[in-house]
C-alpha positions in Angstrom: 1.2 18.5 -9.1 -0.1 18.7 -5.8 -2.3 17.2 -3.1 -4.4 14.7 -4.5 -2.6 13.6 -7.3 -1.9 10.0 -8.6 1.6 10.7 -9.0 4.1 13.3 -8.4 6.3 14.3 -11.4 9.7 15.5 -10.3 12.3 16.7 -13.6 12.1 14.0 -15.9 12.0 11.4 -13.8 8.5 9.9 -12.6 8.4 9.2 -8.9 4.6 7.0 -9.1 3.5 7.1 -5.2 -0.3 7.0 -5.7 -3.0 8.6 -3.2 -5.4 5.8 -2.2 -6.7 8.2 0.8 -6.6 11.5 1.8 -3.3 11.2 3.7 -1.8 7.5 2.6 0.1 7.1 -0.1 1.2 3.6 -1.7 4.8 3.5 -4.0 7.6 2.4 -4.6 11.0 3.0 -2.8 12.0 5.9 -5.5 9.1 7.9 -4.0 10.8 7.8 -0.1 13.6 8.9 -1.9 12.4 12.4 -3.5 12.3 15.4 -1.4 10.6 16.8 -3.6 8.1 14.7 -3.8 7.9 14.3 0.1 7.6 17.8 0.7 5.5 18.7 -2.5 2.9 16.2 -0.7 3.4 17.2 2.9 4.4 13.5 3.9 5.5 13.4 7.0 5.8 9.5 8.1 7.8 6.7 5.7 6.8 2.9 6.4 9.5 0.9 5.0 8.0 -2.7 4.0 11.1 -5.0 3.5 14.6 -5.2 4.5 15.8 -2.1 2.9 14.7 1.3 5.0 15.8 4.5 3.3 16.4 7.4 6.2 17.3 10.0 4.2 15.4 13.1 5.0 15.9 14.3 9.1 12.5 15.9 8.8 10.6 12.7 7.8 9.8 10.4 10.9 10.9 6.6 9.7 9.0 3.3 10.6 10.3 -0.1 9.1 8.2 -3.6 8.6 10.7 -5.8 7.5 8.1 -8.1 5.7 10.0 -10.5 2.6 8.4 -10.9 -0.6 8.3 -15.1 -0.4 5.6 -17.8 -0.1 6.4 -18.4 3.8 6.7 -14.3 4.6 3.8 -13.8 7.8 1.6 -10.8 6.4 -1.1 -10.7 9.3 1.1 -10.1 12.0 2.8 -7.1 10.1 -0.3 -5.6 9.8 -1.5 -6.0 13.2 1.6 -4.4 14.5 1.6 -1.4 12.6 -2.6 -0.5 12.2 -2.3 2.0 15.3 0.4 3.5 13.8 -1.0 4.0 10.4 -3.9 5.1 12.3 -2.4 8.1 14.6 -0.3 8.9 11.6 -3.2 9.4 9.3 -4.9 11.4 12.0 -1.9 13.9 12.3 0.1 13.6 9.1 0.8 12.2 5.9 2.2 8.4 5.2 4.1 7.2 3.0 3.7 3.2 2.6 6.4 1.6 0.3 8.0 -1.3 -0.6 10.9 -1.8 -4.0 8.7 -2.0 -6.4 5.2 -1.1 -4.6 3.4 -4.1 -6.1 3.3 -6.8 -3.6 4.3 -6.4 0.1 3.2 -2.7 0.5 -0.2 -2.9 -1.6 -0.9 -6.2 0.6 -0.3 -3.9 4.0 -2.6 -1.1 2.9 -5.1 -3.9 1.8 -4.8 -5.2 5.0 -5.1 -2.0 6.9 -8.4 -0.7 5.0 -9.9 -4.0 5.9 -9.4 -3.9 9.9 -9.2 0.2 9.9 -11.9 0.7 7.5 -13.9 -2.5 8.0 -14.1 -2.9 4.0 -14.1 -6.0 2.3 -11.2 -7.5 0.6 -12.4 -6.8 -3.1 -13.3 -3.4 -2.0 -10.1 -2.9 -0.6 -8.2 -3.9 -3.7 -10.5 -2.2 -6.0 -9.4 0.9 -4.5 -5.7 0.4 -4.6 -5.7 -1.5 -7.9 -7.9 1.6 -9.4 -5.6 4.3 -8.7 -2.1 1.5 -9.5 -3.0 -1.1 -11.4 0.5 -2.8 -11.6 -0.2 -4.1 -7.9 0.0 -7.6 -7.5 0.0 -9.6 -4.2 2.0 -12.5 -3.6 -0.3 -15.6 -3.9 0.7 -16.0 0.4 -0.3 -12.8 0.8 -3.1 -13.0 -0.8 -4.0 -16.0 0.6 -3.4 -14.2 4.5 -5.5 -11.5 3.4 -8.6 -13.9 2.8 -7.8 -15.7 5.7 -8.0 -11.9 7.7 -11.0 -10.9 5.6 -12.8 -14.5 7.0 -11.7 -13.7 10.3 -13.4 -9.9 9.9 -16.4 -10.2 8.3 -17.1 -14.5 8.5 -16.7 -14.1 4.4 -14.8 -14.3 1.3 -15.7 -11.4 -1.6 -12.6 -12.7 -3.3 -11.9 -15.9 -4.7 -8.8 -16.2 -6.9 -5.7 -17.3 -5.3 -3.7 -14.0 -7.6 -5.0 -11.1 -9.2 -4.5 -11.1 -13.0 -2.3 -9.5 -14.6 -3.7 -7.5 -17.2 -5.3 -4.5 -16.9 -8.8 -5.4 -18.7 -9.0 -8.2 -16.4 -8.9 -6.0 -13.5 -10.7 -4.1 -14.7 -13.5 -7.0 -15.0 -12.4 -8.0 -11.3 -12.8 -4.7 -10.1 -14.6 -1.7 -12.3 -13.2 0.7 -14.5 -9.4 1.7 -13.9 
């Protein structure tokens, strides 16, 4: 697999960072640690979001958000502080955005980041990550921040729930064909 792909398939064992633009991809923490799935993709920036930063590769350039997963965890500010980065990284590079599982914390910083980066609205936002991984599934607080941040942006709400469903047919009523 190459450039472009939804996943990168490394031996037997499925490493599921998925490409939601031409040089960011969203996964879990198993995808920061495969070489061969950081070199296969020419990543060349990790951005750990929790407490737990692999630095395992000296040719990969490490950032580290340490963002918990928990009703009381401060979302905006995490994305405020690293939107430049992302940014100049983007520009130059390829990033990698993880989190343990890639469902919550690290969905809910890209989400953010498309929204002040790529002045998209919140639903368009997650349509684009849930489209390409539809296991994501912010944290109701995040959620809730990102609303807040998506009021703050555009003086609207184009989501309403307070978390996304779980199932995939109801995302994909929430948010068009996956």
């Amino acid at each position: 697999m190459g450039k472009g792909k939804k996943s990168q398939l490394t031996g037997n064992k499925t490493y599921a960072a998925s490409l939601i633009l031409p040089n960011l991809y969203l996964g879990p923490a198993s995808s920061a640690e495969s070489s061969h799935f950081l070199t296969d993709e020419g990543v060349t920036h990790v951005l750990s979001v929790g407490k737990n930063a692999p630095q395992t590769f000296p040719n990969i350039k490490y950032l580290k958000l340490p963002l918990l997963d928990n009703d009381s965890a401060s979302l905006l500010p995490a994305i405020e502080s690293t939107i430049a980065s992302i940014d100049g990284i983007c520009n130059t590079g390829t990033i990698l955005i993880h989190c343990s599982a890639g469902i919550s914390r690290s969905p809910s910083v890209v989400a953010g980041y498309l929204m002040r980066s790529k002045r998209i609205t919140l639903h368009e936002a997650l349509g684009m990550i849930v489209r390409v991984r539809p296991q994501v599934s912010p944290n109701p607080n995040f959620l809730s921040q990102l609303k807040d941040m998506e009021m703050r942006l555009f003086g609207s709400a184009s989501v309403t729930v307070d978390s996304l469903p779980s199932r995939k047919e109801d995302k994909e009523a929430m948010f068009g064909s996956i």
